[in-house]
Phi, psi and omega in degrees: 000125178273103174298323179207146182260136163255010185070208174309193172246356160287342173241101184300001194300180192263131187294118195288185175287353173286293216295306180308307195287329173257358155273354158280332179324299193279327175313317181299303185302328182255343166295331179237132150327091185244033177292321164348277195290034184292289199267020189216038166002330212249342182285356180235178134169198179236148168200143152327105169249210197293140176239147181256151234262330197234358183201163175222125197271115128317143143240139169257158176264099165301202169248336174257042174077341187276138178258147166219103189293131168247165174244104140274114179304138166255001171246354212234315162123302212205132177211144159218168191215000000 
């Protein structure tokens, strides 16, 4: 599954930690339930974790405590575990 297009393969630039963050963004949001967090926003989200010389770690939050780590490649685009 692709979270964000990097384009060609002529165009090496790299993707930033905006770009990473909001395209798991937009993935969690059409894959996972957030009616949970209707009236409580804060039970849920996304945030930034260590970013690395070759990735940048996302995390989603549930509302029922489970973390879901993603790897964004910052040249490849996208990994997740």
């Amino acid at each position: 599954m692709l979270f964000y297009s990097c384009g060609t393969t002529a165009n090496k630039s790299k993707i930033s930690a905006e770009m990473a963050l909001e395209g798991v963004s937009n993935y969690c949001h059409s894959a996972y339930d957030w009616s949970a967090a209707e009236d409580n926003p804060s039970i849920m989200g996304v945030e930034m974790g260590e970013e690395t010389d070759s990735a940048y770690h996302v995390v989603f939050r549930s509302y029922t405590g489970a973390l879901v780590n993603f790897y964004v490649d910052k040249r490849s685009c996208w990994r997740s575990s």
